[in-house]
N, C-alpha and C positions, 0 to 999 in steps of 0.2 A: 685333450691333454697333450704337451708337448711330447712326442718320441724322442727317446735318446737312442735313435737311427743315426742321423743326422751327426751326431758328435764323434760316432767312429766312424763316419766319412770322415768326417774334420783331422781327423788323426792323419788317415791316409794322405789328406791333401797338403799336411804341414809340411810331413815329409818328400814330400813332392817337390816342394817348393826347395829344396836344395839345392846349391850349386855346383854343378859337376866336380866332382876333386879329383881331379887325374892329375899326375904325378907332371911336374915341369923338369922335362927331360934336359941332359946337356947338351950344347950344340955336339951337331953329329957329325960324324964323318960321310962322306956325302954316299959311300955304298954300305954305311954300317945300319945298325938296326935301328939309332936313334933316329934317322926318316920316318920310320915307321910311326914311332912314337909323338914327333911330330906331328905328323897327316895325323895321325888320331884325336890328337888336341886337338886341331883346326876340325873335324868332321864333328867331333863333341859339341864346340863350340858354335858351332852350325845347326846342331839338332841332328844331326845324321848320325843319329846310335848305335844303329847295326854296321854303318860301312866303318864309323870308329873301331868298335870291336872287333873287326876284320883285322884291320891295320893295327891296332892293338895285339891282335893273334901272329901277326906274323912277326912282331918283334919278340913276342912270347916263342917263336919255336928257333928264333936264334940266339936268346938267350932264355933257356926255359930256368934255372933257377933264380931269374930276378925277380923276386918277391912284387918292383913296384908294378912289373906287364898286369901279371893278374889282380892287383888292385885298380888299376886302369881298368882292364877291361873287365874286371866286374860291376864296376861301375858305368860305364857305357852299359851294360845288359841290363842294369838295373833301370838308369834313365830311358830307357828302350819298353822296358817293361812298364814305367810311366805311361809314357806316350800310347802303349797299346790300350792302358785301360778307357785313357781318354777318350779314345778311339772305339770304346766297347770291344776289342777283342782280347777277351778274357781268356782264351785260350793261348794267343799268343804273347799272352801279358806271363801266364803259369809260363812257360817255358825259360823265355828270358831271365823269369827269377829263380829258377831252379838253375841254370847255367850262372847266374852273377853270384848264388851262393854257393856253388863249387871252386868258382874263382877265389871267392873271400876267404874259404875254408883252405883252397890251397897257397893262399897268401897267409892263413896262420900257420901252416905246417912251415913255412920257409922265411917265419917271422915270429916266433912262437911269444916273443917279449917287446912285441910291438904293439902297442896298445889299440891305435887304428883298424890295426885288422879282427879284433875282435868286435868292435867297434860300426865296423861295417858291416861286419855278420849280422849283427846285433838288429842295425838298422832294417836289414833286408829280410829278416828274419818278423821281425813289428809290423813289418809293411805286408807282408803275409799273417800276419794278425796270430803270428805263432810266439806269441808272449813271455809263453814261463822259457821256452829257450831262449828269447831274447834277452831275457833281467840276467840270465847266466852269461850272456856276454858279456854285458852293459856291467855287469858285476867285475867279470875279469878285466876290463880294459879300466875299470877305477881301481882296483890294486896296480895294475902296471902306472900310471897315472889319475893319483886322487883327485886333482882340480882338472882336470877335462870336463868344463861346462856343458859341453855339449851334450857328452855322453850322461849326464845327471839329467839331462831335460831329456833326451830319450828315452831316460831309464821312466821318465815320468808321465810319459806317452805308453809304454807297455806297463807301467800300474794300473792305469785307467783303461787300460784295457781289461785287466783283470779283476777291477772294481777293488783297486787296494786303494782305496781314497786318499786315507790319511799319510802314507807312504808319498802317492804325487803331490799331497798338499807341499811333504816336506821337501821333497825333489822342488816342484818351481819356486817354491819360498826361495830357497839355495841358488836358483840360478837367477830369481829377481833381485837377490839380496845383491850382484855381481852387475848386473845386466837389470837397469830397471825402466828401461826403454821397451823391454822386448815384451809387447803387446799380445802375443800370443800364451805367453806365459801363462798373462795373465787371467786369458779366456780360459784355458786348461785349469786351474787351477781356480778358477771361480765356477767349473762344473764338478769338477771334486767336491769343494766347500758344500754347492748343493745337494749332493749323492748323500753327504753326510748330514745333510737338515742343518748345515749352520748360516740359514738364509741370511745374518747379516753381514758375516762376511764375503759371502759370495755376492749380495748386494754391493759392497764394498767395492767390490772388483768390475764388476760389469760396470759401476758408475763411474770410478777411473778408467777405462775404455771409451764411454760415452764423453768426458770431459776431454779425452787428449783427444777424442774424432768424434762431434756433436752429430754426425751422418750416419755414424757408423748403428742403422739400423736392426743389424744382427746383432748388435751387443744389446740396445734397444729391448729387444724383442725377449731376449733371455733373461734379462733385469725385471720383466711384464709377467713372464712367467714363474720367476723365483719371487716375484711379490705376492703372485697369486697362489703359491706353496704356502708364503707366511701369511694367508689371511691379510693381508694388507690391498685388497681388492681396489680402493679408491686408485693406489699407485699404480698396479697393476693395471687396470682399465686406461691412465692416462699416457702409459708407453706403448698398450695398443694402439693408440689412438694416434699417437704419434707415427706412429709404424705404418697405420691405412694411410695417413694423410699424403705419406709416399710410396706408398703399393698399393692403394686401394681394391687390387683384384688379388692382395692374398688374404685366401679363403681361412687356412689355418689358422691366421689372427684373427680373422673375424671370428669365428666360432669361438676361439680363447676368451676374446673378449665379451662376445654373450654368454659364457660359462662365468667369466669372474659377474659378470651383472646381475645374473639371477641370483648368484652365492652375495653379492652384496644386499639386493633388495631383503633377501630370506635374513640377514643380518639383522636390518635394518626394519626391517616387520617388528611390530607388538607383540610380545608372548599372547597367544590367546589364557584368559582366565580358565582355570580347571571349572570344567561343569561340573553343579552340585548333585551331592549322590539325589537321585529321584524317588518320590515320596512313592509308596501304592495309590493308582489311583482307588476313587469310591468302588471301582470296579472287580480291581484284584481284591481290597480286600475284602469283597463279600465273598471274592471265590475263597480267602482261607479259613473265612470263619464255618464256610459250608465243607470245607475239610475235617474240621474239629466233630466230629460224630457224636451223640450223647454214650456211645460202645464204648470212647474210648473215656470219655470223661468217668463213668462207672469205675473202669478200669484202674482209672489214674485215685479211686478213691480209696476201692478196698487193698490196694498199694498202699497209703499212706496208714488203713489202718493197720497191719501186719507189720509196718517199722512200728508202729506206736506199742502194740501187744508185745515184741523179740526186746525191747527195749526194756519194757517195766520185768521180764521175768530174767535178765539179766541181771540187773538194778536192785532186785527184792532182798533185805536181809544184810544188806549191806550200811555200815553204819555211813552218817553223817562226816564229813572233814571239816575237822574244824578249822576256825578262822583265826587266821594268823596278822589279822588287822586289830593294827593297835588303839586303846581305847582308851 
C-alpha cells in the first residue's frame, strides 16, 4: 500500500521551492547600511545564506528598528535552513529555523499590521511541521489582507498537515479558482480529495496533471493508486504499468501492481456454489439408532401414558361446548 510518508516530504519540498524575498533595498549611500543590504541580496542570490545573514545582520545593528533587516535576514536563515536539510544536517537545519523565526517574530513586533510578517512566521513555522501555530498565522495575515493567494495555499499545506481535508480542499479550490495553472495545487488537493475517499475527484485531478505533463510519472503513480482505493483495479494495473515501463526497477510499483492483480483476479473468480448440507453416512446412522436404548424408549412410553391419565381426571365431569356452527 502507498505510505502517505512521502506526501509530507512533498509539503516540505513545496515550500522549498520558494524564491528568496528579501526586501529591494534603495540605492545606498556608499558608507551607509544599505551596502550592507545590498551584498545580502547578491549572497542570497548566490546561495550563500549564511554569509547573507551576516550582512543582513549588520545592517540590522545600524538600523535595528527597520522591520525590513529581520525580514531579510530571516529569510536567509530559513533558505540556509533548506540547504542544511538537503545536506542532511538536521541539526544545523533546527538552528537556522529557530533564528529565522526569531527574526519573523521580531519583524511582527515592529510591524504588527503587516500581513507578510505574519505570513512568514506562518511559513517557517509549517516547514517545522508546527501546524496548528502556523493556521494562526496564516489566519492573521488574511484578516490583515483577505486575497493574499499565497497565504490561502499555505494555509492549505498546514491543513494537510493536520489532516483537515476538507478545509485544504477548499484552501486550493480558492487559489485554483485564481491561479489555474498552478499544478501543485492541484497535487495537494487531489491527496486531500483522497484522504476523504472521494476517489473521483481526486482521479479528476491527478488526470488533469497527467494531461498538462503526459511524463509526469508521479502523478501517474498516485492516479494507479487512487484507482486501486476505488476498486477500479483494471485502471489501476494500467498506470502501473505505465510507471514500470519508465522505472522498471521501482519496487513499490511493482508490488502495488501485484496487489491490484491478485484483488482483480479474486474479483474476477466464480463464487464457488455453497456445499450441500451433508446427509449421515450409512455409518453415523447406525451409530444413532444404537444410541436410542430400549431404557429410553420404555421411558418415553410410561411418559405418554401419565399425560394421558392427568388429562382425563382433569377433563371428568365437565360438560360438553356446544357448537356454535350454523346449521
Amino acid at each position: 500500500m502507498l505510505n502517505k510518508q512521502p506526501f509530507t516530504v512533498a509539503i516540505v519540498s513545496v515550500l522549498c521551492c520558494a524564491a528568496v524575498q528579501v526586501d529591494g533595498a534603495k540605492p545606498a549611500k556608499k558608507d551607509g547600511g544599505g551596502n550592507h543590504v545590498q551584498r545580502g541580496i547578491q549572497l542570497a542570490q548566490e546561495k550563500h545564506f549564511d554569509a547573507a545573514a551576516e550582512e543582513f545582520g549588520k545592517a540590522i545593528k545600524e538600523k535595528p528598528n527597520d522591520p525590513r533587516g529581520y525580514a531579510n535576514r530571516g529569510t536567509a536563515y530559513r533558505q540556509g535552513a533548506r540547504t542544511a536539510i538537503a545536506a542532511g544536517d538536521s541539526e544545523g537545519a533546527s538552528t537556522r529555523y529557530q533564528a529565522a523565526l526569531a527574526d519573523f517574530a521580531k519583524y511582527i513586533e515592529l510591524s504588527p499590521k503587516d500581513a507578510s510578517a505574519y505570513a512568514e512566521h506562518g511559513q517557517t513555522l509549517s516547514e517545522l511541521k508546527q501546524y496548528d501555530a502556523a493556521l494562526a498565522d496564516f489566519t492573521k495575515a488574511l484578516e490583515l489582507k483577505p486575497d493574499d493567494l499565497n497565504v490561502i495555499k499555505f494555509r492549505g499545506f498546514a491543513e494537510i498537515g493536520l489532516n483537515q481535508w476538507d478545509k485544504a480542499v477548499a484552501d486550493f479550490s480558492a487559489f485554483i479558482q485564481k491561479k489555474q495553472d498552478d499544478l501543485q495545487s492541484y497535487d495537494r488537493r487531489a491527496l486531500a480529495y483522497r484522504s476523504m475517499k472521494n476517489y473521483d475527484a481526486a482521479i479528476a485531478d491527478y488526470t488533469f496533471l497527467i494531461t498538462k505533463n503526459p511524463n509526469d510519472m508521479e502523478a501517474t503513480t498516485k492516479r494507479g493508486y487512487t484507482y486501486s482505493l476505488a476498486q477500479q483495479y483494471e485502471n489501476a494495473i494500467a498506470d502501473y504499468q505505465a510507471e514500470l515501463k519508465v522505472n522498471p526497477q521501482d519496487n513499490d510499483t511493482f508490488q502495488r501492481m501485484q496487489y491490484a492483480q491478485s484483488m482483480l483476479a479474486a474479483k474476477n473468480a466464480s463464487p464457488s456454489p455453497t456445499p450441500p448440507i451433508a446427509s449421515p453416512t450409512p455409518e453415523e446412522a447406525k451409530g444413532l439408532m444404537d444410541k436410542i436404548s430400549p431404557l429410553y424408549i420404555g421411558i418415553g412410553v410410561v411418559a405418554l401414558l401419565i399425560i394421558a391419565v392427568v388429562v382425563r381426571l382433569v377433563t371428568r365431569g365437565k360438560a360438553e361446548p356446544s357448537s356454535h356452527r350454523i346449521r
